[in-house]
C-alpha positions as CSV (number, residue, x, y, z in Angstrom):
1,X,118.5,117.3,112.5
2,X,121.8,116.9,115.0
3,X,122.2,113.5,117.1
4,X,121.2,115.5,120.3
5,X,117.7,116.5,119.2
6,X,117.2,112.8,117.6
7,X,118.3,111.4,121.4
8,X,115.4,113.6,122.8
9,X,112.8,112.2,120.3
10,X,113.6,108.7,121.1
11,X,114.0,109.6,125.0
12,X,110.2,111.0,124.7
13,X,108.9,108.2,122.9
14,X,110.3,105.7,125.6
15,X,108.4,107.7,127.8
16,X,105.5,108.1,126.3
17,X,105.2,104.3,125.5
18,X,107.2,102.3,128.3
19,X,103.5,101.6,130.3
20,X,101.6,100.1,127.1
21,X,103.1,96.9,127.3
22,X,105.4,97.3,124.3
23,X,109.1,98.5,123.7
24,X,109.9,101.6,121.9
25,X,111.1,98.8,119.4
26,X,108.2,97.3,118.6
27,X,106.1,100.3,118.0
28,X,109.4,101.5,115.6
29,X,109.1,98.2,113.7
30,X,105.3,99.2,112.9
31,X,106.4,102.4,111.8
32,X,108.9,100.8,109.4
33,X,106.2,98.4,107.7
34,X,102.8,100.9,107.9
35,X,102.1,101.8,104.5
36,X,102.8,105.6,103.7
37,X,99.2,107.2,104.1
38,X,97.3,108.7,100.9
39,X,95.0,111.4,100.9
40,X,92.6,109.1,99.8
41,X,92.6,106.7,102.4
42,X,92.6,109.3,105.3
43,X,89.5,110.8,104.0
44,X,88.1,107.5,103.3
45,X,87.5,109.1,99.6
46,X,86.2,105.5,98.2
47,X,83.5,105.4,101.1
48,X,82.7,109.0,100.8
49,X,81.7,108.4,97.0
50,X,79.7,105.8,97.4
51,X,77.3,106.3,99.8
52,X,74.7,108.4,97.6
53,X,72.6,105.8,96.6
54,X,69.3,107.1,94.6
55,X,66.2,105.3,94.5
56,X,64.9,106.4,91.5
57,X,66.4,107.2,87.8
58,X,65.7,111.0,88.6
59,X,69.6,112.7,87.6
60,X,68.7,115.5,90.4
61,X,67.7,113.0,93.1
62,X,71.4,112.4,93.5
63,X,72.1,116.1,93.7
64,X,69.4,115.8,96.7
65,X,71.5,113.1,98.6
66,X,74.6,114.9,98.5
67,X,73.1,118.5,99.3
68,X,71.5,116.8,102.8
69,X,74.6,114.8,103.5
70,X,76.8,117.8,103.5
71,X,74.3,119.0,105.5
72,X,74.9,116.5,108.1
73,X,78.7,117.2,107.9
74,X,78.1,120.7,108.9
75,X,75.6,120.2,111.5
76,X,78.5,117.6,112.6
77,X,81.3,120.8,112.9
78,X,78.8,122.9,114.7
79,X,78.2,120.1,117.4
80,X,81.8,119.9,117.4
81,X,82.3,123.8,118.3
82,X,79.0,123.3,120.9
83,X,80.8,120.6,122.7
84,X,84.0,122.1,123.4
85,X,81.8,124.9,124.7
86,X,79.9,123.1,127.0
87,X,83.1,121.1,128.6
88,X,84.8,124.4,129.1
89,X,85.5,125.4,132.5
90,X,88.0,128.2,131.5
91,X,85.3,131.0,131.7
92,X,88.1,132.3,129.0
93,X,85.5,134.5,127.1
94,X,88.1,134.8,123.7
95,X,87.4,130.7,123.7
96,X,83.4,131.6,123.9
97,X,84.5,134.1,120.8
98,X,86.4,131.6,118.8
99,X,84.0,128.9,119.1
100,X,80.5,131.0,118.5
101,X,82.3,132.9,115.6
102,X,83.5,129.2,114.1
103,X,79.7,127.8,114.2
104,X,78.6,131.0,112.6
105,X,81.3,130.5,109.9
106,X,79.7,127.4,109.5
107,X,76.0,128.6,109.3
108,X,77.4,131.0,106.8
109,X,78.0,128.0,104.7
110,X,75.1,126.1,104.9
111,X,72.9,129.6,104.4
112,X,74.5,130.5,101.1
113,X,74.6,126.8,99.5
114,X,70.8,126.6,99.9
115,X,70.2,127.9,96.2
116,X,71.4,124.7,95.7
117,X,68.6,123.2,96.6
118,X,66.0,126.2,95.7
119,X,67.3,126.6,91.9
120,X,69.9,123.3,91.8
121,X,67.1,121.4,90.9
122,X,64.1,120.8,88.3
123,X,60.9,121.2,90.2
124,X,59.5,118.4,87.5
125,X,62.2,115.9,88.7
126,X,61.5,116.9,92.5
127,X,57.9,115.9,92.5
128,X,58.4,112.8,91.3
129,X,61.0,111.2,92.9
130,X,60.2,112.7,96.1
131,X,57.2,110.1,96.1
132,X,60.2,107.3,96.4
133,X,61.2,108.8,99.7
134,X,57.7,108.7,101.6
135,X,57.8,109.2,105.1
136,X,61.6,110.4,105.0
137,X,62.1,114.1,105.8
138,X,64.6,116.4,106.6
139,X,62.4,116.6,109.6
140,X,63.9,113.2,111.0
141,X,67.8,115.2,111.4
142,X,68.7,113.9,114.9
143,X,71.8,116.4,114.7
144,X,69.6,119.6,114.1
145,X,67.8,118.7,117.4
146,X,71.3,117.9,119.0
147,X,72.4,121.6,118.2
148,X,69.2,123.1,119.9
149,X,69.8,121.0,123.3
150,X,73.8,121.9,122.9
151,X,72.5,125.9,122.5
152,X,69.7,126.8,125.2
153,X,67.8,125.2,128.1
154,X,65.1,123.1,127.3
155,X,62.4,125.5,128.1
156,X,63.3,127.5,125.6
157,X,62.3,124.8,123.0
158,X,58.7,124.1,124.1
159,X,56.1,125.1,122.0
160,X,55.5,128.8,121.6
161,X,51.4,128.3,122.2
162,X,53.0,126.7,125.7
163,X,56.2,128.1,127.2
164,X,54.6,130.0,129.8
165,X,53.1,127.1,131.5
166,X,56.9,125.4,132.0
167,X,60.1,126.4,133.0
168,X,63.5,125.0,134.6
169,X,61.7,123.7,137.7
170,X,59.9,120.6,135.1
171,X,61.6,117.8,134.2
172,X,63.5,117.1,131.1
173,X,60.8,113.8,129.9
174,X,58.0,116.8,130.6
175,X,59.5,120.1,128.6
176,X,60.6,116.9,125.7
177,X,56.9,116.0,125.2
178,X,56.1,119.9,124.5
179,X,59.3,120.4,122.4
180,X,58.2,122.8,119.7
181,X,59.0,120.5,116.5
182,X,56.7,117.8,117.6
183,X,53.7,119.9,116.6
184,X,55.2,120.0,113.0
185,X,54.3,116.2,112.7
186,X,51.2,116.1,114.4
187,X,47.9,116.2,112.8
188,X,46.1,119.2,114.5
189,X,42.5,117.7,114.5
190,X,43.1,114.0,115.4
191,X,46.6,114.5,117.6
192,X,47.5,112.0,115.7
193,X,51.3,111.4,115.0
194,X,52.8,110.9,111.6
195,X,54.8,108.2,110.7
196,X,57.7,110.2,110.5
197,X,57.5,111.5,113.8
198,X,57.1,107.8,114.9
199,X,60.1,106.6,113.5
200,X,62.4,109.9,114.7
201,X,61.1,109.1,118.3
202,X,61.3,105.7,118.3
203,X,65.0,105.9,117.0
204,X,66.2,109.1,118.5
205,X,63.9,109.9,122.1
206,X,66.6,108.0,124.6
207,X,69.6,110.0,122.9
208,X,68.0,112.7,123.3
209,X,66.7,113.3,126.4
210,X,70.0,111.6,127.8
211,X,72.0,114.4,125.7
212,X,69.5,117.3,127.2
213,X,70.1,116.1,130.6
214,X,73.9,115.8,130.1
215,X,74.1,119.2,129.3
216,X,71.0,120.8,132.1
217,X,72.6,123.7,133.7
218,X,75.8,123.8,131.3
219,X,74.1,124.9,127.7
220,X,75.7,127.3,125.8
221,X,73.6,129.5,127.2
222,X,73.8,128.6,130.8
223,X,77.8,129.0,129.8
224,X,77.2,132.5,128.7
225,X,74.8,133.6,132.1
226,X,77.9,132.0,134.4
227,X,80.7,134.3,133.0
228,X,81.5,137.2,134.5
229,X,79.8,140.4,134.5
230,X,82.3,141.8,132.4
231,X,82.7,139.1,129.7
232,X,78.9,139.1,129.8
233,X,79.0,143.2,128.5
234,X,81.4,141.9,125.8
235,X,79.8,143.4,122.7
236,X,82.3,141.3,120.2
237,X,80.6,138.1,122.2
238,X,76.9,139.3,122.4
239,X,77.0,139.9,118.9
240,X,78.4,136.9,117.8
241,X,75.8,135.0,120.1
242,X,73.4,137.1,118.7
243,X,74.4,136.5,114.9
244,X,74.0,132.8,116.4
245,X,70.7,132.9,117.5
246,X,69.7,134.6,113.9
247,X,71.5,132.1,111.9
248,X,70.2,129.2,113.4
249,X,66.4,130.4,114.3
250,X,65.7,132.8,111.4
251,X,68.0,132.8,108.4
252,X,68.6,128.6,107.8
253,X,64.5,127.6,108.6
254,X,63.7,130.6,106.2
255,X,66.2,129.0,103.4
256,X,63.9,126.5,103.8
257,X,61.0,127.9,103.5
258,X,62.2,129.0,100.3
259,X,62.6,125.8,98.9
260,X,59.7,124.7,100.6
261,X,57.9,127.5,98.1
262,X,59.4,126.6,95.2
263,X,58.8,123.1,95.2
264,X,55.9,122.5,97.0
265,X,53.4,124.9,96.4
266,X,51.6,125.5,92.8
267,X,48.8,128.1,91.8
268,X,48.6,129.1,95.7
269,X,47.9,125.4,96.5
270,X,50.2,123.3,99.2
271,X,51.4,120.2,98.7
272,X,52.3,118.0,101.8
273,X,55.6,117.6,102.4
274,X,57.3,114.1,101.9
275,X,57.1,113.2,106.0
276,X,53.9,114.9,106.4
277,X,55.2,117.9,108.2
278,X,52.6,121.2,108.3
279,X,55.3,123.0,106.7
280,X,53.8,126.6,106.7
281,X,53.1,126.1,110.6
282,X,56.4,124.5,111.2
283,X,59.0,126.8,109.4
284,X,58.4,130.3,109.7
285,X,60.8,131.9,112.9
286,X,57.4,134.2,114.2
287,X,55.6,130.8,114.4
288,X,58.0,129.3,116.9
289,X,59.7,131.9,118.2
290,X,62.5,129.7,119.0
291,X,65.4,131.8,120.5
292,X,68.4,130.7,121.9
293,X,69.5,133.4,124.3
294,X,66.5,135.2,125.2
295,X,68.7,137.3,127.5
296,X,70.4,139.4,125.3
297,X,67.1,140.8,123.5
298,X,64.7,143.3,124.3
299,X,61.2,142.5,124.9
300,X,59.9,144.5,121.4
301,X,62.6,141.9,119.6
302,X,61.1,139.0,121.1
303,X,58.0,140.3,120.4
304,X,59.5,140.5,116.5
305,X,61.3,137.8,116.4
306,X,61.5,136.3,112.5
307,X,58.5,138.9,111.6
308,X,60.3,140.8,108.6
309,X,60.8,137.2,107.0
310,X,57.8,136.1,107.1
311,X,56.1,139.1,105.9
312,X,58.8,139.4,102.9
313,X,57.7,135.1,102.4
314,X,53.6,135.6,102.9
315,X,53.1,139.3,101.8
316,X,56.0,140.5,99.7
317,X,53.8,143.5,98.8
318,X,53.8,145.3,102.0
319,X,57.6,145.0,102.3
C-alpha cells in the first residue's frame, strides 16, 4: 500500500471523526489495544450454546428448543427483508425482487427443515415432556404475527367468518380484536380465552398494534399497489409475491399441520395442543383463507385458496 493512499485513509478518518469529541489519536490508540476479534466472540458462540435450557430429562426436548429457536432466527431475517421494504421509497422494482425472492429463500428453509420436527423426534418422548411446557405454544410467536402486519393491511387478517363486515375505513384497535389467530385460542362455546392467548396479549397487544399502525398505508402490499403500472405487470415480481403469499399462508401452516398429525392425534382421536389452540380449526390455509396480496389472484383462487392441502391432510383418498 504506497504513502499516498495511506495519507487518504488517515485524511478520511480525521474527517469522519473530528465532530465526536475525540482526536484521530485517540480512536488509533483503541485500535492498537482492542483485542483481535474471534469468530467466536462475534457470534457470541458461548451465549448461543447455552440458552437451550430443557425442563425435563426427555433427550428430544432439547432438539425441540433448538428447532423453534432457529425458527425465531429466520422469522428474524424475514422481518429484516420486510423492513427494508417498507422504508423504501425508491419504487426500484429489482429492490422489491431482491428482497421478496430473499424472504422466500428463507421460507424455503424453514419449509424443508420441518421433518425435523415431524420425524426428528420420538412421538413417546413428545407427549410427555410436552406436559412440562403447559400453556407455552408456538402460538405465542410475536415475530410470526410481526411478518403478517409487515406483509398486508390489516383487513386482510381478520377472521375469514368476518372480513366482509371491515375494511380500511376501521380502525387498527377494531380490525386487531377480529384478527384471525385470536379464534385459534378461544373456546368456541364459552368465548372464553385461553391462558395462552392471555399471556401473548398481555405481553405483545401494544407492540403490536403500534407496529400495524407504523406500517398502515406502507405494507408490503400497499408498496406493491403504489408502483407503477408497469412494475406492477412485472411477472418476475408477481410471481415471486405470489410464491410469498403460498409460502407463508399455505406451505409453512400445512408443515405444521403435519406435525400437528403426527404427534397429536392417535386412533383418529385429538389431543389438545400444549396452549390449548383448536388446532384443526386454526391451521389449515382454506380455514383462514389468509392471503397476503389478494390483488394478484383470481376470484376461483381465492375461492381455492389452501383447498388441495387440506384435502391431501383430511381425505388423502380422493386425491
Amino acid at each position: 500500500m504506497n504513502k499516498e493512499h495511506i495519507d487518504s485513509q488517515i485524511s478520511k478518518l480525521q474527517e469522519k471523526y473530528k465532530d465526536s469529541g475525540q482526536d484521530l489519536s485517540s480512536y488509533l490508540d483503541g485500535l492498537l489495544y482492542q483485542r483481535y476479534l474471534t469468530y467466536w466472540d462475534y457470534i457470541h458462540l458461548d451465549t448461543l450454546l447455552s440458552i437451550q435450557v430443557p425442563r425435563t430429562h426427555f433427550p428430544d426436548e432439547e432438539i425441540f428448543i433448538m428447532y423453534h429457536q432457529i425458527t425465531e432466527l429466520y422469522f428474524k431475517l424475514i422481518l429484516h427483508e420486510q423492513k427494508q421494504l417498507v422504508d423504501d421509497k425508491t419504487q426500484d422494482v429489482d429492490f422489491f425482487i431482491e428482497k421478496a425472492d430473499r424472504i422466500n429463500s428463507y421460507y424455503k428453509v424453514l419449509i424443508s427443515s420441518f421433518s425435523v420436527m415431524i420425524k426428528g423426534m420420538q412421538r413417546e418422548q413428545f407427549m410427555q415432556y410436552r406436559m412440562a411446557l403447559l400453556p407455552a405454544s408456538g402460538f405465542q410467536s410475536a415475530q410470526y404475527r410481526m411478518i403478517e402486519l409487515y406483509a398486508t393491511p390489516m383487513e386482510n387478517l381478520v377472521h375469514f367468518s368476518e372480513r366482509l363486515d371491515f375494511s380500511s375505513k376501521n380502525s387498527i384497535e377494531e380490525l386487531y380484536e377480529h384478527i384471525y389467530w385470536k379464534k385459534g385460542a378461544t373456546d368456541v362455546v364459552t368465548g372464553e380465552k385461553t391462558l395462552t392467548l392471555k399471556q401473548f396479549e398481555y405481553r405483545y397487544t401494544p407492540r403490536l398494534i403500534r407496529i400495524a399502525n407504523e406500517v398502515k398505508g406502507s405494507t408490503i402490499y400497499h408498496k406493491y399497489q403504489q408502483l407503477p403500472q408497469k412494475s406492477k405487470g412485472n411477472k418476475t415480481l408477481v410471481e415471486a409475491l405470489k410464491a410469498l403469499d403460498v409460502n407463508a399462508n399455505i406451505n409453512w401452516p400445512l408443515m405444521h399441520m403435519g406435525s400437528a398429525y403426527r404427534y397429536l392425534t392417535k386412533d383418529n382421536e385429538q389431543i389438545d395442543a400444549t396452549g390449548g389452540t383448536n388446532w384443526k380449526e386454526y391451521l389449515p390455509p382454506s380455514f383462514q383463507k389468509i392471503v397476503f396480496f389478494p390483488e394478484l389472484y383470481t376470484k376461483e383462487e381465492l375461492n381455492n385458496w389452501g383447498k388441495q392441502w387440506v384435502d391431501h391432510i383430511f381425505n388423502p383418498e380422493k386425491v
